[in-house]
ROSE-4610 file (N, C-alpha, C; in Angstrom, 1 decimal, always signed):
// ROSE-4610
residu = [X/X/X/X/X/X/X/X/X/X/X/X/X/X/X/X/X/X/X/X/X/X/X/X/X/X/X/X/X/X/X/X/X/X/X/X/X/X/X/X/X/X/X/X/X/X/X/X/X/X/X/X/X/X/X/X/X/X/X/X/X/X/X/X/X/X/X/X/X/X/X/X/X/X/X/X/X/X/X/X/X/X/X/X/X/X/X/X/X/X/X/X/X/X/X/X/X/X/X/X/X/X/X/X/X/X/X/X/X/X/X/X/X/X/X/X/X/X/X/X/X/X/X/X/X/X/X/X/X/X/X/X/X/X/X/X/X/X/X/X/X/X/X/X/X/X/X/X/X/X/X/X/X/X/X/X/X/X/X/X/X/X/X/X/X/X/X/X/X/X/X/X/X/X/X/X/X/X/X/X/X/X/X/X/X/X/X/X/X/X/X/X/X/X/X/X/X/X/X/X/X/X/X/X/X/X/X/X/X/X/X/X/X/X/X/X/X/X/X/X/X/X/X/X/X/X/X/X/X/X/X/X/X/X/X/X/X/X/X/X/X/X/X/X/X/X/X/X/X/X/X/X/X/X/X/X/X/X/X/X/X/X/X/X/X/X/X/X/X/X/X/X/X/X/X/X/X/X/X/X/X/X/X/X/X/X/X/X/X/X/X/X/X/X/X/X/X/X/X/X/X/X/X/X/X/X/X/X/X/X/X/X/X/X/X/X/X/X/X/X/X/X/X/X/X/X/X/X/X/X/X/X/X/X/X/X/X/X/X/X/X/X/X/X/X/X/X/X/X/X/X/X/X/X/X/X/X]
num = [1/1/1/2/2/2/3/3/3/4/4/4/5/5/5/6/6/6/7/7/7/8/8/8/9/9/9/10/10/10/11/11/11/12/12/12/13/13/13/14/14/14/15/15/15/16/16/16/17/17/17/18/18/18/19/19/19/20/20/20/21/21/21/22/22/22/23/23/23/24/24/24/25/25/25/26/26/26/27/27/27/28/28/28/29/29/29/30/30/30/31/31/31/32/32/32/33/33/33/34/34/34/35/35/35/36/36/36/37/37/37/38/38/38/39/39/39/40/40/40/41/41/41/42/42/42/43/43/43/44/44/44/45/45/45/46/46/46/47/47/47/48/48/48/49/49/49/50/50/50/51/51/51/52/52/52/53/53/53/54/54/54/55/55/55/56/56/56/57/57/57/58/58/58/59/59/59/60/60/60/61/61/61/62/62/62/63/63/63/64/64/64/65/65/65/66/66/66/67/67/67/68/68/68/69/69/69/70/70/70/71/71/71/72/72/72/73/73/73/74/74/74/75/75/75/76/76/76/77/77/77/78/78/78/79/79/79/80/80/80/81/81/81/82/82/82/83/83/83/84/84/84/85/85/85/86/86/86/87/87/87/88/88/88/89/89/89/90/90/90/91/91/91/92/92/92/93/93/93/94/94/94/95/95/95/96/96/96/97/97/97/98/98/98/99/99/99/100/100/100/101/101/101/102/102/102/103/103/103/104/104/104/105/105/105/106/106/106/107/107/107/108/108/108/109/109/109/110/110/110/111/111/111/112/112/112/113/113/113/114/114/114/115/115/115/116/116/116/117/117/117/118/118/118/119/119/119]
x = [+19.1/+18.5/+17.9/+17.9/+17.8/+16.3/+15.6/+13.8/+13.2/+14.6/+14.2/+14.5/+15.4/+15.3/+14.0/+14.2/+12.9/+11.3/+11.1/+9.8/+10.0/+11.2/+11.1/+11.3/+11.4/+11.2/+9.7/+8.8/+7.3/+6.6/+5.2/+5.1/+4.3/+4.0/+3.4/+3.9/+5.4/+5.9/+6.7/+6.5/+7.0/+8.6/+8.3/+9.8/+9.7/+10.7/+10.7/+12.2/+11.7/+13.0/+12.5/+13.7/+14.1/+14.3/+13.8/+14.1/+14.7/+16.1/+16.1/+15.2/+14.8/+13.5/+14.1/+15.7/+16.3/+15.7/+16.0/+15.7/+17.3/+17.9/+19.2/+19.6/+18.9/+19.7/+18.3/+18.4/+17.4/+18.1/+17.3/+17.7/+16.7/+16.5/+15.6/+15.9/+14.9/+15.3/+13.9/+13.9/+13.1/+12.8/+11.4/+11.5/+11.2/+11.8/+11.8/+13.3/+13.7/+14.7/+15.0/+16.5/+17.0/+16.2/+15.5/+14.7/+13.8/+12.9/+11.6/+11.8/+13.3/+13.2/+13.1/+14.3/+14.3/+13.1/+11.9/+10.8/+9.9/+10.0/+9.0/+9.0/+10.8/+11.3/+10.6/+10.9/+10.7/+8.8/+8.1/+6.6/+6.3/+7.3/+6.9/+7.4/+8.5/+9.2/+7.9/+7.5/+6.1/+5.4/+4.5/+3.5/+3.4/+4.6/+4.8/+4.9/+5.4/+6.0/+4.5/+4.1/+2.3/+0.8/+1.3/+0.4/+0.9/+2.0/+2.9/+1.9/+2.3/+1.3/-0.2/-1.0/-2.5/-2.5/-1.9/-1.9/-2.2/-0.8/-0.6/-1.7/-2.2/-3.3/-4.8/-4.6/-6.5/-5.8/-4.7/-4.5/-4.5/-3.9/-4.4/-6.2/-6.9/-8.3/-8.8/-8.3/-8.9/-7.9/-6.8/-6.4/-5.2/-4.7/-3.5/-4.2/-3.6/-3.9/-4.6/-5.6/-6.1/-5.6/-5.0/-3.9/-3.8/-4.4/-3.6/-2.4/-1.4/-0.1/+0.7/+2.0/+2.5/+2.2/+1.8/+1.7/+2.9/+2.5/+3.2/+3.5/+2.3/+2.6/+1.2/+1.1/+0.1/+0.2/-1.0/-1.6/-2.2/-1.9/-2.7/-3.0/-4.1/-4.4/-5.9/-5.2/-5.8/-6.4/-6.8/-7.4/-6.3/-5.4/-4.1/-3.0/-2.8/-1.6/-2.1/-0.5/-0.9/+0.5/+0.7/+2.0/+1.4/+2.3/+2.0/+3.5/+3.7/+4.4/+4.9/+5.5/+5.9/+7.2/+7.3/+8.4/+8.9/+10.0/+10.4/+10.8/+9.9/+10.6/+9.2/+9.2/+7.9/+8.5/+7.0/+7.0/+5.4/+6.0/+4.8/+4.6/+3.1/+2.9/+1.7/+1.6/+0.6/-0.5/-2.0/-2.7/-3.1/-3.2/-3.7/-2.5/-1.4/-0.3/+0.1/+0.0/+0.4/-0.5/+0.0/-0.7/-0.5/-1.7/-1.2/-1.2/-1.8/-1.7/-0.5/+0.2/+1.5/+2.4/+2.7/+3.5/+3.7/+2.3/+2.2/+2.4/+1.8/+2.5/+4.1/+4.7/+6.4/+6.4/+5.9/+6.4/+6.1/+4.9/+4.9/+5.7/+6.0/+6.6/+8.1/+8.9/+10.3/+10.4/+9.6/+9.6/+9.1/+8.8/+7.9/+8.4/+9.9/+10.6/+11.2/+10.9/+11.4/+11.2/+12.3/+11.6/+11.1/+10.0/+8.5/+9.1/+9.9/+10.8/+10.9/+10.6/+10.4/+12.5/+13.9/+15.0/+15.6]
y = [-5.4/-6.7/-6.6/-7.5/-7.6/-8.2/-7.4/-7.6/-9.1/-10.0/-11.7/-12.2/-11.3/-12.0/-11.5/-10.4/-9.4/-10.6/-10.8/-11.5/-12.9/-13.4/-14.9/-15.1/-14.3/-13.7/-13.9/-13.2/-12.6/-13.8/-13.6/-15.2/-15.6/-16.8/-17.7/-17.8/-17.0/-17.5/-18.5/-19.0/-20.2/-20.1/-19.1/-19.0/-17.6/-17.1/-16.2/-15.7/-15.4/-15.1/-14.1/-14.1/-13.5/-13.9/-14.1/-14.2/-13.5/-14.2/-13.3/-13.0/-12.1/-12.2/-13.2/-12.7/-14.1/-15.7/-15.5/-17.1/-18.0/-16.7/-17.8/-18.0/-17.2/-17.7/-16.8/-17.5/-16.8/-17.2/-16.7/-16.8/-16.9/-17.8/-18.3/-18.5/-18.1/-18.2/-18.9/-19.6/-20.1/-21.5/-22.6/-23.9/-24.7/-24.4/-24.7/-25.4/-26.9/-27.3/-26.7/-26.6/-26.2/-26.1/-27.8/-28.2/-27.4/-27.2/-26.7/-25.2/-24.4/-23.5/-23.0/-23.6/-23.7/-23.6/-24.7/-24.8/-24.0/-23.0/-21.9/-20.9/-20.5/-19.4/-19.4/-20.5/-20.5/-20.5/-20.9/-20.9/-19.6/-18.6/-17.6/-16.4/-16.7/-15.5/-16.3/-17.3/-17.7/-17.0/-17.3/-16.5/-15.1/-14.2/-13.3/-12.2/-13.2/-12.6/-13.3/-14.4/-14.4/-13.2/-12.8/-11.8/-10.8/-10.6/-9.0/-9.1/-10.0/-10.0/-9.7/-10.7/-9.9/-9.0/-8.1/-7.0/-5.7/-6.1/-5.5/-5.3/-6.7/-6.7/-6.1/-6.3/-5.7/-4.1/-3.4/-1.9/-1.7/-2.3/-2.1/-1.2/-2.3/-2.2/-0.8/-0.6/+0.5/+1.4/+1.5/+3.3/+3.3/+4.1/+4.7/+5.4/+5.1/+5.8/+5.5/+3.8/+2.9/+2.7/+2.5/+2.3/+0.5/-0.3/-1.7/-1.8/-1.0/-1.3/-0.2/-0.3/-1.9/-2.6/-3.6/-4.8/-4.8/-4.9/-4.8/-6.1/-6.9/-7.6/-8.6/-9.6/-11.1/-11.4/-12.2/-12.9/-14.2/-15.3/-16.5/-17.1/-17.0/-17.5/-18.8/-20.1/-21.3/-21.3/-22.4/-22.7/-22.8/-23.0/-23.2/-22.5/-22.1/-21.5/-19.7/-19.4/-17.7/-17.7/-17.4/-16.8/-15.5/-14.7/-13.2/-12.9/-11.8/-11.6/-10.0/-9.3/-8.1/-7.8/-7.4/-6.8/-8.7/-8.9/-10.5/-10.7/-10.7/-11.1/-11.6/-12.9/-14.1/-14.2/-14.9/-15.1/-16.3/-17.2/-18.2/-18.5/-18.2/-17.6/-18.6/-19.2/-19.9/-19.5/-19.7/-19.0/-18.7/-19.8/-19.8/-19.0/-18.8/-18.5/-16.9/-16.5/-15.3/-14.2/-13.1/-11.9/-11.4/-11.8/-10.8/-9.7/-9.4/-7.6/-6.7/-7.8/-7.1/-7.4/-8.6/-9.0/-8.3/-8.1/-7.6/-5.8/-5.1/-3.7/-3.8/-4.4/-4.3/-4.6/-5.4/-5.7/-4.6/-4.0/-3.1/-1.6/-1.6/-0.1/-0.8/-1.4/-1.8/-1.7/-2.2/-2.9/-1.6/-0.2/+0.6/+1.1/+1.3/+2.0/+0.9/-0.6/-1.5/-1.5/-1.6/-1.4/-2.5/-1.4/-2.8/-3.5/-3.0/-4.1/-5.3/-6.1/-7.9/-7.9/-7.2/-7.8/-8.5]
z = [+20.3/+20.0/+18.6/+18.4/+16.4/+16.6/+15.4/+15.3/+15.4/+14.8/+15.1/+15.8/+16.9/+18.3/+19.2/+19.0/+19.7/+19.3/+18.1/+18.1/+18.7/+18.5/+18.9/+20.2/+20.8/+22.8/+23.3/+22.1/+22.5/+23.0/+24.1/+24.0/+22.8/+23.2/+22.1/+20.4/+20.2/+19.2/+19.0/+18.0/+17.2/+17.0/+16.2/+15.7/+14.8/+14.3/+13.6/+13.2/+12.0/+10.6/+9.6/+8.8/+7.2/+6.4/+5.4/+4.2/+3.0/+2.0/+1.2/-0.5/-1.1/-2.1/-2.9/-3.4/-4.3/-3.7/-2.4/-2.1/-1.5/-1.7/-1.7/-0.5/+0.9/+2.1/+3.3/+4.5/+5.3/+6.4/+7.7/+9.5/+10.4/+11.4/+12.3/+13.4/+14.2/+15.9/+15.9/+17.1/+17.8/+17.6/+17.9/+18.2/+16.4/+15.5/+14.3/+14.1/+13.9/+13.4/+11.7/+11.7/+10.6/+8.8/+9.0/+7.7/+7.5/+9.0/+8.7/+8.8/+9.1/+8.8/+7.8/+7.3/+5.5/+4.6/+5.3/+4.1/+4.5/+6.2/+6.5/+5.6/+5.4/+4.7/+3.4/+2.5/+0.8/+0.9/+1.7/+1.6/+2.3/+2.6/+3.0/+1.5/+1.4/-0.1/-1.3/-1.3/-2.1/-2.4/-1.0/-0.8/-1.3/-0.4/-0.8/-2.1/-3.2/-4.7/-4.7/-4.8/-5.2/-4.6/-3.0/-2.8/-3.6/-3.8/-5.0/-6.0/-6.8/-8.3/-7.7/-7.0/-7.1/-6.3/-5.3/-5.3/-6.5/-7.2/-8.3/-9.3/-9.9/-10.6/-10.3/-8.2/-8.1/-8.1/-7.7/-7.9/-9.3/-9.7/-11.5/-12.0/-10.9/-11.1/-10.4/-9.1/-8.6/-8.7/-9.7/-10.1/-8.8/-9.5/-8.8/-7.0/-6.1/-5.2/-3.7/-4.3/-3.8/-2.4/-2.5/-1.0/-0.6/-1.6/-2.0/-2.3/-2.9/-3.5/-3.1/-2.5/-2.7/-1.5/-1.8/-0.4/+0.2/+1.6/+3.0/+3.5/+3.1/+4.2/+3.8/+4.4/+4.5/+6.1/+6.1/+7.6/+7.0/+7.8/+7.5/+9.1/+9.3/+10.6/+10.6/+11.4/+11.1/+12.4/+12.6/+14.0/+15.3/+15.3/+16.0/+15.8/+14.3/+14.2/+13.6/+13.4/+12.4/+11.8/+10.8/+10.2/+10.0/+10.0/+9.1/+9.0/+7.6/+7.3/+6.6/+7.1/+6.9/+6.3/+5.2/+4.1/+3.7/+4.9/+3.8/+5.6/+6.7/+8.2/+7.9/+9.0/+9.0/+10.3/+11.0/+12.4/+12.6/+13.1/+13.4/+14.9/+15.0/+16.2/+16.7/+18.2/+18.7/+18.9/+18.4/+18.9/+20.0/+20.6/+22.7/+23.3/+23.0/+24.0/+23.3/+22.2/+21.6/+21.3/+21.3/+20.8/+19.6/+18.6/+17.4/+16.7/+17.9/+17.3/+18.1/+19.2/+19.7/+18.8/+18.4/+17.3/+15.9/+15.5/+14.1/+14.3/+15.6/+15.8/+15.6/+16.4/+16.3/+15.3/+14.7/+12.6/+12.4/+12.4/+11.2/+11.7/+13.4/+13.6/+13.2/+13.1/+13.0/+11.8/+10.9/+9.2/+8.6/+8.8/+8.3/+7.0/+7.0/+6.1/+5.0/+5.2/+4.8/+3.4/+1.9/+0.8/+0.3/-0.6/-1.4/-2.4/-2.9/-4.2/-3.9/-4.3/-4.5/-5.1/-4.1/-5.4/-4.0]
């Protein structure tokens, strides 16, 4: 089973995909129509090349070795919702109904080797 079906199984998920860093194409399972997968994907590869740069800039600040860079990964968690996101796979997750620290373990043990290059 493939890591976007495996998350979009878990409970309390939304949906969950990939994105490509170009932008030019991504994949989604779960209760997200086509549109809003589309506009999860690009406000996720966003985010993403935007957490890249200030990553980059606060390791700049504390020296090689820091253990800031290269960024892995982002979490955004609201009163109801949570995206988080590991290498370029996104997953939006319920709060009342999901686990996120089961969800974000399988990201990060599946995604570990995943490379940091933004291509």
């Amino acid at each position: 089973m493939s890591l976007i079906s495996e998350l979009a199984a878990m409970p309390g998920v939304i949906a969950a995909g990939e994105y490509s860093y170009r932008g030019d194409r991504y994949v989604c399972r779960g209760r997200l129509d086509d549109e809003d997968a589309r506009r999860a994907s690009i406000m996720c590869r966003a985010t993403t090349m935007g957490l890249h740069m200030q990553a980059d800039i606060l390791g700049g600040f504390c020296g090689e070795g820091c253990g800031l860079v290269p960024a892995r990964g982002w979490v955004v968690r609201g009163p109801r919702f949570t995206v988080c996101v590991v290498a370029n796979v996104f997953c939006f997750l319920d709060n009342e109904a999901g686990a996120l620290n089961e969800v974000l373990a399988l990201m990060r043990e599946r995604l570990a080797d995943a490379p940091t290059d933004l291509v």
